[in-house]
N, C-alpha and C positions, 0 to 999 in steps of 0.2 A: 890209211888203215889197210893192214896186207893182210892181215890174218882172219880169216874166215868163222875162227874157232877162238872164243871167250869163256872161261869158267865152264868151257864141254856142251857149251849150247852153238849150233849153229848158228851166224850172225846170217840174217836177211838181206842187209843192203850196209854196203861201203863202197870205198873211192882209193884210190890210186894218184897222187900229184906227182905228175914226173916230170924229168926236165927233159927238154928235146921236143920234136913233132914222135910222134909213134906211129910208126909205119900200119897200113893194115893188117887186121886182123881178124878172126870168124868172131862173130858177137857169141858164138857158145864155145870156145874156148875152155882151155883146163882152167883158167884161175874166174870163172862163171862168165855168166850172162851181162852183153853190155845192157846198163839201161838208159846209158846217154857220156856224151861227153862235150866237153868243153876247153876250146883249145885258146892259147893265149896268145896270140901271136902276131905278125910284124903288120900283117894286112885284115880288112874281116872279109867275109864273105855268108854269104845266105846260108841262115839252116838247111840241113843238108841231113839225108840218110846216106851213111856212109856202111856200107859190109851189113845193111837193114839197120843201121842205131844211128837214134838220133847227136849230129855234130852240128853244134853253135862253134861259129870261128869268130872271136871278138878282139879287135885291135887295142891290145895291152903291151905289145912291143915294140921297139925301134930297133933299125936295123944292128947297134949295139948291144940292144940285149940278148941275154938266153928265153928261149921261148919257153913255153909249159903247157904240159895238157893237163885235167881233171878224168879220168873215168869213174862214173858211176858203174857198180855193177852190182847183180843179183843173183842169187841162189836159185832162184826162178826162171821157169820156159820165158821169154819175154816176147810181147805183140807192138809194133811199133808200126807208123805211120807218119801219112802228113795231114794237118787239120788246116786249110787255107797256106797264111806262110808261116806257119808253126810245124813244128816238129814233137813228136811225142815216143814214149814207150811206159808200156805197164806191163806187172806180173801179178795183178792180181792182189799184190798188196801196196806196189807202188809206184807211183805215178813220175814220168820227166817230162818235162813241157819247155820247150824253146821257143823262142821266135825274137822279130827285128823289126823296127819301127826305121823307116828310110827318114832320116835329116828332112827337116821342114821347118818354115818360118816359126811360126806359133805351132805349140806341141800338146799343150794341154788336154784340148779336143783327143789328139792323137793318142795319148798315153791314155787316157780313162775309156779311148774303146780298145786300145790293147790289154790293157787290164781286165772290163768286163769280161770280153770275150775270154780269156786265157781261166778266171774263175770259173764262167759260164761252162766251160770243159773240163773242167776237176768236179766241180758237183756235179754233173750229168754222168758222168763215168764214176761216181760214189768214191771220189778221192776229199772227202770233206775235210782232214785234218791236213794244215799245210805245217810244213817241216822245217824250209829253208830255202831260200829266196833271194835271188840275187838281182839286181835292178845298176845296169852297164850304158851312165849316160856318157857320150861325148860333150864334149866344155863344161862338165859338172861343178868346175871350182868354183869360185866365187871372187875372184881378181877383181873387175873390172862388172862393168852392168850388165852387158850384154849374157855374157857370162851366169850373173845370177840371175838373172830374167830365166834364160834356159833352166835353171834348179830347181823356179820360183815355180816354171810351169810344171816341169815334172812332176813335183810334191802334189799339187791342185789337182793335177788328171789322176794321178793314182788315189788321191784321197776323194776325188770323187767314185771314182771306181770303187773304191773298198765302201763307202758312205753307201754304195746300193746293194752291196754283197755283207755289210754287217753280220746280219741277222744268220748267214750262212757261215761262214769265216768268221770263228770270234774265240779267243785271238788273232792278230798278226803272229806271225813265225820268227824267229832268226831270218837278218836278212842285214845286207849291206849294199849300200847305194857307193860308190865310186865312180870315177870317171874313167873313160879312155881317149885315143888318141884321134879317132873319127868321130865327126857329127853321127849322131841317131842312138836309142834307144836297146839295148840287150836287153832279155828278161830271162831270166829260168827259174826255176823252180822243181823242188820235189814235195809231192804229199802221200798222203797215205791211209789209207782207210780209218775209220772216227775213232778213238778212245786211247791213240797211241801217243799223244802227247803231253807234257808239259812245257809252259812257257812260262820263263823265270824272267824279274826283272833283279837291280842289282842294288843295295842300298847307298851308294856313297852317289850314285850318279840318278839322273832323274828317269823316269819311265822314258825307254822309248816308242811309247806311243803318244808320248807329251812334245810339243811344238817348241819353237825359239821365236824371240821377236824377229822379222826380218828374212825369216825363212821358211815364209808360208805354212800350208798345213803341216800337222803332228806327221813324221816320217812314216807311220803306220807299222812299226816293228816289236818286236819285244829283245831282252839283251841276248835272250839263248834261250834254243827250245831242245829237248828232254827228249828221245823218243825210244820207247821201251821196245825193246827187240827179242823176242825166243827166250827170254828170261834173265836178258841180261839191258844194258843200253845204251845209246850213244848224248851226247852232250854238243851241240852245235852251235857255236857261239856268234855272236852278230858280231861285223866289222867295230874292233873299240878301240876307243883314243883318250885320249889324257884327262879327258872332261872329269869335272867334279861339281856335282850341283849345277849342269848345265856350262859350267864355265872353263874355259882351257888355258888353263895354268902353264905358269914359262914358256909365253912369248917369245919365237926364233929360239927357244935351248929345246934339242932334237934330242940331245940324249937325256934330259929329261920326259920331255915328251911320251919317247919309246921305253922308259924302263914304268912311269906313270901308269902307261895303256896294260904295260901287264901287270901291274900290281890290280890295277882296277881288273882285269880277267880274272888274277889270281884270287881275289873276292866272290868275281858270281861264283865260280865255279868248286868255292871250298865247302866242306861238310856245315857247314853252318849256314851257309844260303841256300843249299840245295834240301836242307831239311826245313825252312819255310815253306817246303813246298811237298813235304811229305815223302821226299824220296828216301827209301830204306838202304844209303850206303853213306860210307867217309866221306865222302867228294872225292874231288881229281885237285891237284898241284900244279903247278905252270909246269913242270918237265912231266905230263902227260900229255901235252899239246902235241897236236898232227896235225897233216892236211894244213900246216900256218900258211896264208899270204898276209904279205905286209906290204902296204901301199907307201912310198914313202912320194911327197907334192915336190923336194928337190933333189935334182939329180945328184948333186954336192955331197947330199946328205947318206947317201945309199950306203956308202962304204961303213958309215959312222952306224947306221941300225945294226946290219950286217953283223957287224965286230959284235953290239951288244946281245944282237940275239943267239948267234954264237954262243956265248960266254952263258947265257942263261937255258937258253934251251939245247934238248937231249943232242947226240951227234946225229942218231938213227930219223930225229923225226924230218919229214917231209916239208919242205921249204922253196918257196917260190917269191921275189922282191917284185915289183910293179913299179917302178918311177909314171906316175898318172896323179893327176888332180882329188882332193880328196872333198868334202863338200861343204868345208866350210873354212875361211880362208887361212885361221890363225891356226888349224892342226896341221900341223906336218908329217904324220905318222898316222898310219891307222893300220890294225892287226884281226884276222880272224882265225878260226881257227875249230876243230874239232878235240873232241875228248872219250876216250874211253877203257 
């Protein structure tokens, strides 16, 4: 999202997906205020204040791939810090929270006080409406036991975590759970002061705040959240795959898969879902889509999304591929993406 400027209203908060590392630069630069970034790359390394803005470096590449960064940025003076091993920045209307949970035996424990805590500091700094949410586990697929043990715990610690933050956080936000290629936990997050959200679920596919057999608690998500900006807004959609009624249709076919996940977007996101939920526009199209990542679980398979998504989405929009685990064994594809 490069443009600052929608229907003559100043946009608040948008993002930049680029390929490459991005050299430093001043957080108040001509194109605004960093409010965080997130980089994707061959190694991780601890949240970090980098040039004063918060950097998450989470291990999403191999030495074959193209690397990628996310910046957040704002219109706004931005105040940033460290909260323990967290990383944050705010401008007064919104909030970025990083941090990393170090690889451990059993994680559960470990994820439901990184969650606490990380809630615990969005309500106390009046960040009540959360936005969009990213949860960066290592061995997230589900191959093998050991494997989904680790997913099995994740789900539990973060569902106990939200199970005490309800009443505070209600909804869940857009968010997508994916894997990478080290042990341990990524988390980020943005929110935003109370009344600026919606959160949409989608009709062909089940709530995602509703569970599977087999894979522990409900994800704690919703399919996209809404968030009203200066008079205009943006559409931020959860990591989606092929699922229908809970179930993922065409077994090992990728290019079904991959053209399914965006039919299914192309649903939440049309004038007819988005007006169950009272918003006063058309909707967005699949070639509105920005800021896409698309996870694909084989490497095989990269060239074949690639091609498709190519062919269906814009030239101009912003695209970054991940070869990483996805979190449930029989998807092969998973896509998110922004709109506006």
């Amino acid at each position: 999202m490069n443009n600052q400027q929608l229907g003559g209203c100043v946009r608040g908060l948008w993002s930049e997906l680029v390929p490459g590392v991005v050299h430093s630069e001043s957080a108040s630069g001509a194109h605004g205020n960093i409010l965080g970034r997130i980089s994707f790359a061959i190694a991780p390394a601890p949240p970090d204040l980098v040039d004063g803005a918060p950097h998450l470096t989470t291990h999403m590449a191999s030495g074959i791939d193209l690397v990628a960064e996310e910046i957040w940025r704002t219109t706004l003076p931005v105040r940033s810090g460290m909260a323990g091993d967290a990383v944050f920045a705010e401008d007064g209307e919104y909030l970025f929270y990083a941090v990393r949970l170090r690889p451990r035996s059993v994680s559960r424990e470990g994820v439901r006080e990184l969650y606490e805590t990380a809630m615990r500091f969005a309500w106390v700094h009046g960040y009540t409406d959360l936005v969009r949410m990213w949860n960066l586990i290592g061995g997230t697929t589900v191959h093998d036991a050991k494997r989904a043990q680790t997913y099995r715990d994740f789900r539990a610690g973060r569902a106990d975590a939200f199970a005490a933050w309800e009443q505070q956080f209600q909804p869940m936000p857009a968010a997508t759970v994916i894997g990478t290629l080290s042990p341990g936990v990524d988390l980020c997050f943005i929110a935003t002061k109370p009344g600026r959200t919606v959160h949409l679920e989608n009709p062909p596919q089940i709530p995602g705040c509703e569970g599977r057999a087999g894979y522990g608690p409900p994800p704690s998500c919703t399919r996209a959240t809404y968030l009203k900006q200066h008079g205009t807004g943006s559409l931020f959609i959860s990591g989606a795959a092929s699922s229908l009624g809970g179930d993922t249709p065409d077994l090992d076919d990728v290019e079904r898969q991959t053209v399914e996940a965006l039919d299914n977007i192309a649903a939440l996101i049309g004038g007819y879902n988005l007006s169950r939920y009272g918003l006063g526009c058309d909707g967005f199209v699949v070639r509105n889509l920005d800021q896409v990542k698309v996870y694909v679980r084989d490497r095989e398979n990269v060239p074949v999304v690639r091609d498709i998504c190519s062919r269906i989405l814009p030239a101009y929009s912003e695209i970054a591929y991940f070869n990483v685990g996805v979190c449930r064994a029989e998807q092969l594809v998973e896509i998110e993406a922004v709109c506006q």
